[in-house]
C-alpha positions, -999 to 999 in steps of 0.1 A, spaced: 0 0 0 13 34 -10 20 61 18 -12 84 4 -35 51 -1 -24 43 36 -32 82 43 -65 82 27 -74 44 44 -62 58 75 -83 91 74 -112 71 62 -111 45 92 -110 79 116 -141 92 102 -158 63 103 -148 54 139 -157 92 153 -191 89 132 -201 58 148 -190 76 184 -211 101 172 -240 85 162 -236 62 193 -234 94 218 -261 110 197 -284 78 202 -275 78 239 -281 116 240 -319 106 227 -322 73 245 -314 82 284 -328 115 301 -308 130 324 -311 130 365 -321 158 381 -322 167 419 -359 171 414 -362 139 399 -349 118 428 -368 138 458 -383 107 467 -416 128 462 -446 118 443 -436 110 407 -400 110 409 -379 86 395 -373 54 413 -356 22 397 -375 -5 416 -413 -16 411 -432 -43 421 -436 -76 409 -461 -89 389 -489 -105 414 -475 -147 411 -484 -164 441 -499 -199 451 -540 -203 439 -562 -211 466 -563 -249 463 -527 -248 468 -514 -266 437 -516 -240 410 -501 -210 405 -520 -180 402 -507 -149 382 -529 -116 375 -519 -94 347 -542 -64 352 -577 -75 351 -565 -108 336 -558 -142 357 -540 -171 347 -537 -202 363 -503 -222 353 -496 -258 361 -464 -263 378 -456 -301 366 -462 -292 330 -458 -252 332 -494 -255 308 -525 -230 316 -553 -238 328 -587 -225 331 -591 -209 368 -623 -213 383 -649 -188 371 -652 -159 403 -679 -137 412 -685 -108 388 -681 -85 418 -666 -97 452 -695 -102 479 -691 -92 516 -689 -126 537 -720 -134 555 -698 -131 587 -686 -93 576 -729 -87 570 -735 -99 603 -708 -83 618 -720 -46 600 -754 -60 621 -742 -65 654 -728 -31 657 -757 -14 637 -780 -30 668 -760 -11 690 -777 22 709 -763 50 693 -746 34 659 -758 36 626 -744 22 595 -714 52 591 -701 42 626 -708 7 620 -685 7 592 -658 26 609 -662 2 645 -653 -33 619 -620 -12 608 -609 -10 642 -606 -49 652 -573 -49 680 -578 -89 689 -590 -122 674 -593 -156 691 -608 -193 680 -641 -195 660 -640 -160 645 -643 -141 679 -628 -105 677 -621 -74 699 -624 -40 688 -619 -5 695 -641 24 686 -639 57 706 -615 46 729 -639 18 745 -639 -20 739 -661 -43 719 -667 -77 716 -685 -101 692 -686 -138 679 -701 -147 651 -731 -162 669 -740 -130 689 -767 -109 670 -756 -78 686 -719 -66 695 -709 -63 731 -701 -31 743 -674 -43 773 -661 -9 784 -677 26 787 -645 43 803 -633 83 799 -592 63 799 -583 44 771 -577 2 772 -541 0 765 -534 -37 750 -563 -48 750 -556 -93 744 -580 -120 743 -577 -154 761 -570 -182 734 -605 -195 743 -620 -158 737 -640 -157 771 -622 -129 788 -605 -99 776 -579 -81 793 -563 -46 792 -543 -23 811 -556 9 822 -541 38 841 -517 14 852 -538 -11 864 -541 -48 850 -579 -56 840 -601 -88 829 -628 -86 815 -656 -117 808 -668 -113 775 -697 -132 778 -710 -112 807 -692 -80 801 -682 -78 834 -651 -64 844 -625 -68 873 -597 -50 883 -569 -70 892 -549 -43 906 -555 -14 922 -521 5 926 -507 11 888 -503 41 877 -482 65 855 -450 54 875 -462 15 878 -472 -5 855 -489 -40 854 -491 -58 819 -477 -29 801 -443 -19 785 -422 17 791 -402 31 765 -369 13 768 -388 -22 770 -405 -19 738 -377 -1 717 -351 -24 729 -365 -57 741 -396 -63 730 -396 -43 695 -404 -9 688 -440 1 690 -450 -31 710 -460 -20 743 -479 -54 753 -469 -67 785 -496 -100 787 -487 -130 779 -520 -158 781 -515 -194 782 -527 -214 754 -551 -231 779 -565 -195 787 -564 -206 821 -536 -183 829 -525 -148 821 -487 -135 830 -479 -101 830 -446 -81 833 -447 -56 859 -425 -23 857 -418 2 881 -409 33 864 -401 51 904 -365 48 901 -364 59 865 -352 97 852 -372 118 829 -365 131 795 -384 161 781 -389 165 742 -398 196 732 -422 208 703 -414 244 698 -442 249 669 -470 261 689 -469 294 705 -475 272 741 -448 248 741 -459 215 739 -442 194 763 -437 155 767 -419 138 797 -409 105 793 -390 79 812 -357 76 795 -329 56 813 -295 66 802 -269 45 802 -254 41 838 -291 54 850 -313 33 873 -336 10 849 -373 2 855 -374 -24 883 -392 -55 867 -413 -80 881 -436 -109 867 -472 -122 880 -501 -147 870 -532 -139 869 -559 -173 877 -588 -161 849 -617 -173 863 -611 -161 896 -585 -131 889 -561 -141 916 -526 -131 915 -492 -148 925 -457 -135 917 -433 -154 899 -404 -161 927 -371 -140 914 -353 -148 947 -327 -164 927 -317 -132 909 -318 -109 946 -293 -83 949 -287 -83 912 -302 -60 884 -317 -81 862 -339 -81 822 -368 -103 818 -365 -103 780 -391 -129 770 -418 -143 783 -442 -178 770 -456 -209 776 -449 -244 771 -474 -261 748 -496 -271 773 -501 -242 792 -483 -259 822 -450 -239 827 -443 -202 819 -412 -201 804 -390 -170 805 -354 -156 796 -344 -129 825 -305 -110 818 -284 -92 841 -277 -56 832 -253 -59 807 -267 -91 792 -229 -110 795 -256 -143 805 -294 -151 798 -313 -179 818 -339 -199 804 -364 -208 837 -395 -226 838 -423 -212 870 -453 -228 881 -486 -211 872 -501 -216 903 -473 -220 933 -450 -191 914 -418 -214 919 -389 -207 897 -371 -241 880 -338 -226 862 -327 -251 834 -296 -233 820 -278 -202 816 -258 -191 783 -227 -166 787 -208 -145 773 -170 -124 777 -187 -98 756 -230 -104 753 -254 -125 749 -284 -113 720 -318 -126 729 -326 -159 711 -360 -167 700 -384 -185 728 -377 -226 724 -396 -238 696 -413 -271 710 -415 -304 695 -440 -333 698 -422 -353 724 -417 -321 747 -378 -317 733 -375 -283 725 -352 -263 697 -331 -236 715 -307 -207 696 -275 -203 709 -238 -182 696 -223 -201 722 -194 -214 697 -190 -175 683 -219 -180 652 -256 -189 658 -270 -222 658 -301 -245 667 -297 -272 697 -324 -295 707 -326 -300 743 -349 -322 759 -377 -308 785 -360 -310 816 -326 -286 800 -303 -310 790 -285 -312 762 -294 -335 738 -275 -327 703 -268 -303 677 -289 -295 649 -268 -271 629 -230 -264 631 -204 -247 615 -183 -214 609 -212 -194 598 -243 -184 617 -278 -194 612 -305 -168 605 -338 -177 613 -356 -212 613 -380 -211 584 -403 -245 593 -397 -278 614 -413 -305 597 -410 -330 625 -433 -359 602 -400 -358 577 -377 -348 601 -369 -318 583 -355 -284 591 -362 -249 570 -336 -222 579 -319 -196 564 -282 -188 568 -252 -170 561 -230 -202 547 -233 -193 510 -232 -157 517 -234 -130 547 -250 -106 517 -278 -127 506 -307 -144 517 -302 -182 514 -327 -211 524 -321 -243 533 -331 -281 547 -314 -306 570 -326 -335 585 -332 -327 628 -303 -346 637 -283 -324 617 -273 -345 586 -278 -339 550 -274 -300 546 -287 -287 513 -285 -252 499 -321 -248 481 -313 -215 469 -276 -218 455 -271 -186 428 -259 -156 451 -283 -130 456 -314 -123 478 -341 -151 478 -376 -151 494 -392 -189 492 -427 -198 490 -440 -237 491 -465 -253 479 -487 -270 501 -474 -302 498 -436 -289 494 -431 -304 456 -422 -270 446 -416 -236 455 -416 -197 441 -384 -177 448 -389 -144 444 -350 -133 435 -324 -102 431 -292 -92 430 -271 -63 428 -270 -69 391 -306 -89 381 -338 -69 390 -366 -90 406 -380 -117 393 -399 -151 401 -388 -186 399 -405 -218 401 -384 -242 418 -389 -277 430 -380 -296 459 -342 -294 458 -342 -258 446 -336 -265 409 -353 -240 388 -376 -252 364 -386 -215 345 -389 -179 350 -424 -174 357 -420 -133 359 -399 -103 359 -400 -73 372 -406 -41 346 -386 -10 357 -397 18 334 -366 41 345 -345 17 332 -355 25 297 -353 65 302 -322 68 326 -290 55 327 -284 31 354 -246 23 365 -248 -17 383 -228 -13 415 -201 -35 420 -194 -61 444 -160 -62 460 -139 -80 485 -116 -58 507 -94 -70 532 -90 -47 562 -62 -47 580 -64 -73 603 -69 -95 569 -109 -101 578 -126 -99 542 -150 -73 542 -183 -73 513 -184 -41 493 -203 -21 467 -190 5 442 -211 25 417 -189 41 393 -201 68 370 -216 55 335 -198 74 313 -165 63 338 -129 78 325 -97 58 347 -74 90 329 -101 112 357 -99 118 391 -137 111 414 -149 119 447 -159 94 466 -191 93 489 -200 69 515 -229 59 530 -227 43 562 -247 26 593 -219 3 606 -241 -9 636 -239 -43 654 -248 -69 632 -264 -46 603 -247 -42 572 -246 -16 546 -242 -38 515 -266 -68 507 -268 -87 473 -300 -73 465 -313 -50 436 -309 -13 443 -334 9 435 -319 38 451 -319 69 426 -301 92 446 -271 70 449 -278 68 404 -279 105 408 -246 109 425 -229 85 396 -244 104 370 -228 136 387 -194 121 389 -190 107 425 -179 74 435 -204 55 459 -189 35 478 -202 13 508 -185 -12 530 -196 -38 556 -171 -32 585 -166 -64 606 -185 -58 635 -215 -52 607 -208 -78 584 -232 -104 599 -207 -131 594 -213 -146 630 -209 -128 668 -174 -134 668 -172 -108 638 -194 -85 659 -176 -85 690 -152 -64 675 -171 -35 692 -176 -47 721 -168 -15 751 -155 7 722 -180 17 696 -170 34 665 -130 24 670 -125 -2 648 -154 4 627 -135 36 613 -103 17 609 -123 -9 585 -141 22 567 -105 39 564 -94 5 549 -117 4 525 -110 42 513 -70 31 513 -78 3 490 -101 25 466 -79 49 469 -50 25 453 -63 35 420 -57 69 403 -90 76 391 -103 80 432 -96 112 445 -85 108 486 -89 144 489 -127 145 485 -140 115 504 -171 123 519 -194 101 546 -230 105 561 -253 85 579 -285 80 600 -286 72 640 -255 48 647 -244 60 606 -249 96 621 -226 90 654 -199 71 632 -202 102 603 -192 121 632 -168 99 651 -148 98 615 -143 133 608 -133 140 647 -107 108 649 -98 109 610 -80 130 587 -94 112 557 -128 129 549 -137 161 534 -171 161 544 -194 147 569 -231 151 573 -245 132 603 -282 127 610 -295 122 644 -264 106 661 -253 97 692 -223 121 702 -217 107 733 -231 70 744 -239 87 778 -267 102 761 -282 72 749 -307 42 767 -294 19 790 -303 -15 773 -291 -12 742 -257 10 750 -251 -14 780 -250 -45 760 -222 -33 740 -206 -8 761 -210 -19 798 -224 8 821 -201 43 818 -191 34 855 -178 2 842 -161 15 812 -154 48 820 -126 49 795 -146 30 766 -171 60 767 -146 92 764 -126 73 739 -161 68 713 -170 104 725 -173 126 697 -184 153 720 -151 148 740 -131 149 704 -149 182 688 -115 199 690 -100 175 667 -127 179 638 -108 174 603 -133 186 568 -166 200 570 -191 186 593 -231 191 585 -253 178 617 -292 169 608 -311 164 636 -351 165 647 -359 184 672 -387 162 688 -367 131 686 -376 109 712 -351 82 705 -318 97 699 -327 131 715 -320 162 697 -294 171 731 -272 148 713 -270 172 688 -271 211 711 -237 191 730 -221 186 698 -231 216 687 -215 235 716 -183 216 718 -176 224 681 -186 262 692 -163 264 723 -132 249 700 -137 270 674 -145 249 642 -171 259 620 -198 238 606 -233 235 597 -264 225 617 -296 222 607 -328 212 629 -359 199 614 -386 216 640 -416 186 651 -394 158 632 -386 129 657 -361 101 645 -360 107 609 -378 135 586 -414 128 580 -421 157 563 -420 157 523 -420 192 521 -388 193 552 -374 159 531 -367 178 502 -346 204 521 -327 181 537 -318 169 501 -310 201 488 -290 208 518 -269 178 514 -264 181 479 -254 218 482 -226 205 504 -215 179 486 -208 203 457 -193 228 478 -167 201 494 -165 169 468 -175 183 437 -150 212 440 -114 206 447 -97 219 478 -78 246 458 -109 256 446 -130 261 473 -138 291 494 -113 293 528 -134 277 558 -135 309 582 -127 285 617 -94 278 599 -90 309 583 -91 328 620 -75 296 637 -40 303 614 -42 337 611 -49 348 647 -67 371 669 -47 399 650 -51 385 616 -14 378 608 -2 349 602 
């Protein structure tokens, strides 16, 4: 080939190559829209990149599969995957006779008429055998069966019924009210008070706020626990005497509104606790015997009955929860019968109650060996074998299928970032993984257990449904999920990475890199943390999270990281906290920055962090013990573990008088001199959780050193931002300051004024 043929080859080759990135960036340019702020509010209509599944579930007679397209319903066979005709349905669906009958009995009633009828059947709080239910309407009490031609009105009281239970049987009712323990006959509508003392301070049957957000689960406030005989009733008993007050403040109204609540801190006294049974037919009360635990402070943490309604069964802690008992009492002499006690050097988490078998053996949860696993005992405590075993922890059990000798569970062996099922026989032999591919599974059987949906995603497949059979082998795709974002927006699949920290424990981690990613450039790098006990960051699951596609799309790095202690590879992985939160947490997030930071396209100079609660204390633990982020915006964080409740701060940080050094050396408070980058705190200023004082300390100490940084309150918020409208701020505000401190390079950014004054002096000269 001649030089100028070459030439003219050449120069033809070029043009054609920069057309087709042309025509390729042109189609793009027409193809994908591009993010806005606006767009990913998280308000009504803006873009999202998840959706919900087509409806695919089980059909009714539990052999079919039943999938609804609209207005359309198909019924598939799962053997040969051919559709059938589903049974014809009513043109319009009918009320049941019972919900007609129902509408009825509450119609009869003086005073009702068909409006408040309506509104009385929305408001069922109970339900028992043969169709009996409780409800509330108007603060009182209501009972009916579906026998009864007329509801029964059981309480006409000014003070509202606070968990309001039936008996298994459905013949009596019970509630607390202004402290006090009630039954109620609801065949009679006679009611008994079974205490007389309770009040505001004392409590019979009824939870306080650190026994519901930390033991029992937020929002529960039930203290009643009735046999399944219905012969018995036990109740917890707290006195609240000994207990400080906190008061949250809403500053909206022009007359403060003002709530006091009792908030234990850690080192604080807690609620004293006792435990009663209540005799229903005759209402008599005897105390459960706690003699064994005198002189001590102790938890009673759960609370149950053995099958047959002869033992209560309860797990009771001491303060820092380093042991938990599992004790049987006697219903009717109150005598205590301990059967063994699980400890810890660090803690011990509450297991679930012992799941009972036929013969009276029971199934009991233990991290004894460092991960969690089942053991069946037999009835009297002793130990009769393991069931599961191994160097990775069990989850939750699924299903015992004691005809087959079968056990459904899911665990962390295939993956700590999924969700994976699987089946062994009860004495612990032939392990099978049912759900093998790595991602997030959710399994539904069949009724006879031939087959099963899996409704699956990952990180990189969105979700979809599988039919499955027996041994997990997937026989088709039944549906996916349609994302219509997908087609309009660019979306960048985050990537799943491997990091070592520096102790050589291999962390899981995620990182979304920008679509249109250039290795020659340099990003920013944000990171979006919780790094809590036990609850990761990163799971193998589909994201749907715009704002993190947003960030991409801008030119920022998102990066996120399960730290040891959250990487929910067993307790032994957690106990890295243990008496000194946030230490090596940040070591494992600065390990993961070092290791990004390897490469020339991330920048380490703009690293930003934020996070919510624990995610807001370690946001600000990192930039006032690390020199390694820019930026910082913490939302509603613990500054100093002083300031937060007793149960859950004690169980990982002993009581401040026990670990006085543990608690000034996770102090962020204490460590506001040492801020490094640009610190944005976010905070609610009715939060009854993590109180907004969290936030006034930090505030202060960062005031008296002289740093600058920003603050922003979100006036009747609690713990988190309710408000759309106050939302949308908060997502302006951080998205102003990450373009003011990642988006922007140090050189080019405005001089912070705290270290402007803090190197030029009181005189201004350097």
């Amino acid at each position: 080939m001649t030089t100028r043929r070459w030439l003219r080859s050449s120069v033809i080759k070029s043009l054609s190559a920069a057309l087709v990135v042309l025509a390729t960036a042109s189609a793009h340019s027409q193809e994908y829209k591009k993010l806005t702020l606006e767009a990913v509010s998280g308000r009504k209509g803006s873009v999202n990149f998840s959706a919900p599944l087509p409806p695919t579930r089980w059909a009714r007679d539990g052999i079919h599969i039943e999938q609804r397209v609209g207005e359309l319903v198909n019924w598939l066979d799962p053997k040969t995957l051919a559709s059938i005709e589903p049974p014809k349905e009513p043109e319009a669906p009918q009320p049941s006779s019972d919900q007609a009958a129902l509408k009825q009995a509450f119609e009869k009633l003086p005073g009702f008429d068909a409006a408040s009828a309506e509104k009385a059947m929305g408001s069922r709080v109970a339900s028992a055998a043969d169709g009996v239910m409780l409800f509330r309407f108007e603060s009182d009490l209501f009972f009916w069966k579906p026998d009864q031609d007329c509801a029964l009105r059981l309480t006409s009281s000014p003070e509202i019924e606070e968990n309001p239970e039936l008996s298994a049987d459905g013949k009596f009712a019970s509630f607390t009210r202004g402290g006090d323990f009630f039954l109620c006959d609801t065949r009679s509508a006679k009611e008994r008070a079974i205490t007389t003392d309770g009040s505001e301070s004392l409590l019979y049957g009824m939870l306080d706020w650190v026994y519901q957000e930390e033991v029992f689960g937020r929002g529960n406030f039930d203290g009643t626990f009735w046999s399944p005989t219905s012969h018995h009733v036990s109740i917890l008993v707290l006195d609240e005497s000994p207990v400080f007050e906190f008061t949250v403040v809403d500053h909206l109204p022009n007359r403060l509104d003002v709530e006091q609540t009792p908030y234990p801190k850690s080192g604080d006294p807690n609620p004293a606790v006792r435990l009663a049974v209540v005799k229903a037919r005759s209402g008599s009360l005897r105390w459960i015997d706690l003699s064994r635990y005198e002189g001590g402070e102790i938890l009673i943490v759960r609370v149950g009955w053995n099958p047959d309604g002869s033992r209560l069964v309860l797990l009771v802690q001491d303060r820092e929860q380093r042991w938990l008992d599992l004790d049987y009492a006697d219903p009717d002499s109150g005598k205590l019968t301990h059967l063994f006690r699980e400890s810890s050097p660090t803690w011990v988490d509450i297991p679930e109650m012992p799941r009972w078998m036929k013969d009276g053996s029971f199934l009991w949860e233990s991290e004894r060996t460092g991960y969690r696993h089942l053991y069946r005992y037999a009835a009297d405590g002793k130990l009769l074998h393991p069931v599961t075993s191994g160097e990775w922890p069990l989850r939750s059990v699924q299903e015992v299928d004691e005809t087959n000798g079968l056990l459904y569970f899911t665990a962390a062996l295939d993956s700590a970032i999924g969700t994976h099922y699987y089946r062994t026989r009860l004495d612990g032999s032939e392990l099978k993984s049912l759900t093998p591919e790595p991602g997030t599974h959710s399994i539904e059987w069949n009724g006879a257990r031939t087959y099963f949906l899996d409704r699956f995603s990952s990180l990189a497949t969105p979700p979809e449904v599988r039919l499955c059979n027996a041994d997990g082998e997937v026989r088709t795709i039944l549906c996916k999920v349609d994302i219509p974002a997908l087609k309009e927006y660019r979306y960048s699949t985050p990537e799943l990475l491997e990091i070592e920290n520096r102790d050589g424990f291999k962390m899981d981690a995620t990182l979304i890199k920008p679509h249109d990613f250039d290795p020659a450039l340099q990003y920013p790098i944000w990171l979006p943390t919780y790094s809590g006990p036990d609850a990761p960051s990163v799971r193998n699951a589909w994201s749907g999270s715009s704002f993190d596609q947003f960030l991409a799309q801008e030119g920022i790095l998102v990066l996120q990281v399960n730290n040891k202690s959250s990487s929910t590879k067993g307790k032994c992985t957690v106990d890295a906290c243990y008496q000194r939160f946030g230490v090596e947490e940040l070591k494992d997030l600065e390990d993961a920055l070092d290791h990004v930071c390897e490469n020339a396209w991330a920048d380490p100079t703009r690293v930003g962090i934020t996070g919510w609660s624990y995610g807001g204390f370690m946001t600000a633990f990192a930039l006032t013990h690390s020199s390694k982020f820019a930026l910082g915006i913490a939302g509603a964080g613990v500054y100093d573990w002083r300031l937060y409740d007793t149960i859950y701060t004690e169980r990982y940080m002993r009581t401040p008088q026990n670990n006085p050094e543990g608690y000034d050396l996770t102090s962020c408070i204490k460590a506001a001199p040492d801020l490094h980058g640009h610190l944005v705190l976010i905070h609610g200023t009715m939060d009854d959780n993590v109180h907004f004082q969290n936030s006034i300390q930090m505030a202060y100490a960062l005031q008296k050193a002289g740093k600058q940084f920003d603050f922003m309150p979100y006036a009747g918020s609690r713990h988190g931002v309710g408000d759309p409208e106050l939302r949308w701020h908060q997502r302006v505000l951080a998205w102003r300051a990450i373009e003011e401190h990642l988006l922007r390079r140090p050189a080019d950014r405005d001089p912070d004024p705290g270290e402007q004054a803090a190197t030029q002096g009181p005189s201004g000269d350097r």
